[in-house]
C-alpha positions in Angstrom: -10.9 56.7 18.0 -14.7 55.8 19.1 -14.9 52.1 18.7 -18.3 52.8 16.9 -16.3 54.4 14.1 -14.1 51.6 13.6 -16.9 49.2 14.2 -18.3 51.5 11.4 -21.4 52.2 13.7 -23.3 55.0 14.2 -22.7 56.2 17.5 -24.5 57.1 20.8 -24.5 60.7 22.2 -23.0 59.6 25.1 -20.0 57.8 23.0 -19.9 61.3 21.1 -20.3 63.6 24.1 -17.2 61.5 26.1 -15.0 61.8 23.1 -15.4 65.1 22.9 -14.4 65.6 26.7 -11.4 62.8 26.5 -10.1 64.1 23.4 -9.9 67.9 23.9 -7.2 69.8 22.6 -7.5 72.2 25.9 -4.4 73.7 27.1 -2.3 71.8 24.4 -0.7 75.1 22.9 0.0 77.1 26.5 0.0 80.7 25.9 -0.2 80.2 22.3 -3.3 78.4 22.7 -5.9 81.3 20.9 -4.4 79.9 17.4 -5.7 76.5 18.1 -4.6 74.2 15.7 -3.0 76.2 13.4 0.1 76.0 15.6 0.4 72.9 13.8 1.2 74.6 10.8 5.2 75.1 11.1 7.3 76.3 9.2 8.4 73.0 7.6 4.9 72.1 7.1 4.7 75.0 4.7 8.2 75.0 3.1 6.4 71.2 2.1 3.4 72.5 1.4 5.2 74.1 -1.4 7.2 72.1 -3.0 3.1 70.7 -3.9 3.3 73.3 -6.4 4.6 72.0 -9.8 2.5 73.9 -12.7 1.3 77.3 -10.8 -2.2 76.8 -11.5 -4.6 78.2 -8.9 -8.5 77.3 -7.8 -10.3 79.9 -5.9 -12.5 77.7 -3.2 -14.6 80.9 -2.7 -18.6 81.8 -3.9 -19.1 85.2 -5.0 -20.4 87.6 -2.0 -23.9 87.7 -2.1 -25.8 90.5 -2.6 -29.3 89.8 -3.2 -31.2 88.9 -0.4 -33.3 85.5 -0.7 -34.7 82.9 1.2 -30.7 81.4 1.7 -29.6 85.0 2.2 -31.4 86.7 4.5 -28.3 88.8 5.5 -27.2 89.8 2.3 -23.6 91.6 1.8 -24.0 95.3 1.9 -22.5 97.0 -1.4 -22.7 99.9 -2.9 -20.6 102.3 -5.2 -20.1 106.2 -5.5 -17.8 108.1 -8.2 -15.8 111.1 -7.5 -14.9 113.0 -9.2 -11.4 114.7 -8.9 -9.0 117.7 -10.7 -8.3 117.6 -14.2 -11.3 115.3 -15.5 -9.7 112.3 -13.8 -11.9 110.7 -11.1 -12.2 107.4 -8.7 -14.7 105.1 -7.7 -15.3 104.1 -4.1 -17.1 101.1 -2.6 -18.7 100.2 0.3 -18.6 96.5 1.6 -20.5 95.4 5.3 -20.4 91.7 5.6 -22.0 89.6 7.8 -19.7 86.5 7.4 -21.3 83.4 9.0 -24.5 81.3 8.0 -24.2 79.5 4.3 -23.8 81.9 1.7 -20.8 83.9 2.1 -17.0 81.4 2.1 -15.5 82.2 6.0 -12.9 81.3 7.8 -14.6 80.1 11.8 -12.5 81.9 14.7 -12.2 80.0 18.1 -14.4 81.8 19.9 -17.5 81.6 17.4 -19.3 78.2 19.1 -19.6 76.6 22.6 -21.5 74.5 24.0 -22.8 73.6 28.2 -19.1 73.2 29.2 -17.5 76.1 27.6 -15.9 77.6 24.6 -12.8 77.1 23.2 -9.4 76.3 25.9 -12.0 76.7 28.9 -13.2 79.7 28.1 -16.1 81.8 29.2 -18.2 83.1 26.7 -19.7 85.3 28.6 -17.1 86.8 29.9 -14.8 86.1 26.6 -17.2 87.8 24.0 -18.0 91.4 24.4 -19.8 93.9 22.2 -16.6 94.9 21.3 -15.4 91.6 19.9 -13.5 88.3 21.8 -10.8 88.7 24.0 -9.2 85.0 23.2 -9.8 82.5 20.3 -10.4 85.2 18.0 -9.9 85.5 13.8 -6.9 88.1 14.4 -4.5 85.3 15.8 -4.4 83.9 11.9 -3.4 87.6 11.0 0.0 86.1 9.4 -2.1 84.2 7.6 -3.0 80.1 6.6 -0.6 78.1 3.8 -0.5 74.2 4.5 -1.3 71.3 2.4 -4.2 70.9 0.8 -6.1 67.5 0.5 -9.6 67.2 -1.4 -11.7 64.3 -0.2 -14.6 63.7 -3.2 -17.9 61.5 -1.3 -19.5 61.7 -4.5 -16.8 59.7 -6.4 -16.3 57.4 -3.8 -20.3 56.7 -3.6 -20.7 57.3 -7.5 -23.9 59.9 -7.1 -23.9 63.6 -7.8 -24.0 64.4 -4.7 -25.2 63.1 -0.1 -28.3 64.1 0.3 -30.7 64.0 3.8 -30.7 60.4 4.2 -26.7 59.9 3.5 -24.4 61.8 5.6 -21.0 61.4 5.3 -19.3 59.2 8.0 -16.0 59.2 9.2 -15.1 55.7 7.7 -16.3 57.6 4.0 -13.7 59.6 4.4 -10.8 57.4 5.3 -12.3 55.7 2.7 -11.8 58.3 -0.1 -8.1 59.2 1.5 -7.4 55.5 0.6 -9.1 55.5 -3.2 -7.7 58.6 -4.0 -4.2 57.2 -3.0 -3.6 60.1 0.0 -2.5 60.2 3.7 -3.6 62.9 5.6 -0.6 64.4 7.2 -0.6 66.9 10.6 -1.3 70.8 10.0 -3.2 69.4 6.7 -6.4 71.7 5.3 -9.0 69.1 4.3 -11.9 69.9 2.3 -14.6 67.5 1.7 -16.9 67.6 -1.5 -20.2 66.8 -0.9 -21.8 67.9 -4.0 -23.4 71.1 -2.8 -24.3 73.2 -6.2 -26.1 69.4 -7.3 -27.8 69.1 -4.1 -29.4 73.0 -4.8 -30.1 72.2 -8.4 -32.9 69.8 -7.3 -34.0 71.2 -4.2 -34.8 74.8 -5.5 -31.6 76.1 -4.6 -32.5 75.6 -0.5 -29.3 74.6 1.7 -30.3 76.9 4.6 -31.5 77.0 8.2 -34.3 76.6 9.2 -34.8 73.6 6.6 -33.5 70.2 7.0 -30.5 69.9 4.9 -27.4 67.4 4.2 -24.0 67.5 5.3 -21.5 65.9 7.7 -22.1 63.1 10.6 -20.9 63.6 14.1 -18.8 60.3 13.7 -16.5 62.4 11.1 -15.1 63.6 15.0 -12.5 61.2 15.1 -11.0 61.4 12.0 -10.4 65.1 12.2 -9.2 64.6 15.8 -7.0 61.4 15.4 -5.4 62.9 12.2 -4.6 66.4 13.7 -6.3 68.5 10.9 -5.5 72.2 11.2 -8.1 73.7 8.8 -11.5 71.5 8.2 -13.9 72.3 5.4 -17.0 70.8 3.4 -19.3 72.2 1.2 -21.8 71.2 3.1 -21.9 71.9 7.0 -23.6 69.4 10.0 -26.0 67.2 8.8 -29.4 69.2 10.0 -30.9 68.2 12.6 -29.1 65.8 14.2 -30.5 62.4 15.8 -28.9 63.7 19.0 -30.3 67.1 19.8 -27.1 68.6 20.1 -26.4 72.4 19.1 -23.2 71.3 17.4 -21.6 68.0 15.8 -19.1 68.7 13.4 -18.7 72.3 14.1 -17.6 70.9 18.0 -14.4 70.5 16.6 -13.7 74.5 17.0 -14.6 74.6 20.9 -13.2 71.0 21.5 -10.2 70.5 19.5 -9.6 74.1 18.4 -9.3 73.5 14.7 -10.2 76.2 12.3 -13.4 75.2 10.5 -13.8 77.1 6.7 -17.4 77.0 6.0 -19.2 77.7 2.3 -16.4 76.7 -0.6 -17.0 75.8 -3.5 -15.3 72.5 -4.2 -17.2 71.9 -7.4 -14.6 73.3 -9.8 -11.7 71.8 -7.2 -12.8 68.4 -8.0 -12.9 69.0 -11.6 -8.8 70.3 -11.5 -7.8 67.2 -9.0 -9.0 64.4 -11.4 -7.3 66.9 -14.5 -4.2 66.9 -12.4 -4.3 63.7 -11.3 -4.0 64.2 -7.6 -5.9 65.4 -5.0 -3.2 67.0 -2.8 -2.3 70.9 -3.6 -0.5 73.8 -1.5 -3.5 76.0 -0.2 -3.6 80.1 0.9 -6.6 81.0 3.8 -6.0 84.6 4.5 -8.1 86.1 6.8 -8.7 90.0 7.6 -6.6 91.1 10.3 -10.0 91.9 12.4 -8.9 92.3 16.2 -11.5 90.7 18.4 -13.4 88.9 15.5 -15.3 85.5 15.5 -14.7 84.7 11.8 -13.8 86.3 8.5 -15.0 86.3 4.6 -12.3 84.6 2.8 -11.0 83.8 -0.5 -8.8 80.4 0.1 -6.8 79.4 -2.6 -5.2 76.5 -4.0 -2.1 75.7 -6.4 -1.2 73.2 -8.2 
């Protein structure tokens, strides 16, 4: 782990850069290496992941698709319906859908090959010579076809802190959330899905609704690195994405962790409603369902990720 983390310092871009490099999950998984960290995921892990279940009571993490185009949404999902109508009276209705998965508004699942930075993408990759009109060749959303189902943990800053939500001059830091694993009486386990509540939906309610590029807006600091890294997360998630901009000038912080460490990085939940069930429940570890559409070539996917209780 950086020694600023433990030291509970913020740290350099040079500390964060050369931890990036030293700890790189490249080549890890040979020939199997385009799933990335979801080879983590065996099948013990989810036989275990089960046996989380004990009422049968599910929490979609997913926002509605969104339509109408505004200011957050300036690639709105693409929806219309047509009737037809068929022998006897009887008829059907058929939909079209055209989704244009990343940015902040629609819930996604991050393939490998989505991000990169001066040394490459994901395993050493290209990108220019990985990504093609046509879709990627390696690192792509199609090697999750058989889907995601792996334990659950919810990590809830805004309990820890006792606010409503982070806002632009409180990112969360990587000692925050070993700190919330420790409160809320959980140890994150290998092949784990993590999701971190930041507070989005109370963030939006008093900042006109704006968690978007191009404006400043709250989220995750690079020093969470480690503690996705040194715990072997398989799926990382947080209602709200890198803290934007970054004191470094980097293109990517968190996000890193898909072209460094290969982990699948689910962006958009909603963890509102999660947080709500966990305290209910009384525990804030679940079985969770990410299934992604079996899109060969693809650098991400819509998704509705699920979790049971």
């Amino acid at each position: 782990m950086l020694d600023a983390v433990k030291s509970r310092r913020v740290p350099t871009r040079e500390e964060i850069e050369g931890y990036l490099k030293e700890r790189s999950n490249w080549g890890r998984w040979g020939n199997k290496g385009g799933a990335g960290t979801i080879n983590l995921i065996t099948a013990k892990k989810r036989l275990e992941a089960t046996k989380l279940v004990k009422k049968g009571r599910t929490v979609s993490l997913s926002l509605p698709l969104p339509v109408t185009p505004t200011l957050e949404n300036s690639q709105p999902v693409q929806f219309y319906m047509k009737r037809m109508p068929w022998l006897d009276g009887s008829g059907a209705a058929l939909d079209y859908q055209g989704i244009f998965c990343h940015g902040f508004t629609v819930t996604h699942i991050d393939a490998l090959c989505h991000v990169w930075d001066k040394n490459g993408s994901w395993d050493g990759t290209n990108p220019d010579e990985n990504l093609t009109f046509d879709g990627g060749k390696y690192g792509t959303v199609d090697a999750w076809r058989d889907g995601i189902l792996t334990r659950g943990v919810l990590l809830d800053i805004p309990k820890l802190r006792g606010t409503s939500h982070v806002d632009l001059d409180s990112p969360v830091h990587g000692w925050e959330l070993e700190d919330a694993a420790k409160r809320q009486g959980v140890t994150i386990q290998p092949g784990d899905a993590v999701f971190v509540y930041c507070g989005r939906e109370e963030y939006e309610k008093t900042n006109n609704g704006m968690y978007a590029a191009p404006s400043p807006y709250p989220g995750m600091h690079a020093s969470c690195l480690p503690f996705v890294r040194e715990n072997d997360i398989a799926v990382f998630s947080g209602d709200m994405e890198d803290l934007a901009p970054n004191e470094y000038g980097l293109g990517f912080t968190v996000h890193a962790i898909i072209f460094a460490f290969g982990v699948a990085m689910l962006d958009n939940p909603t963890l509102k409603r999660l947080a709500q069930v966990c305290v209910e429940e009384g525990r804030y570890e679940f079985m969770v369902t990410v299934n992604p559409l079996f899109l060969e070539g693809g650098t991400g996917s819509a998704v509705n990720p699920v979790a049971v209780f």
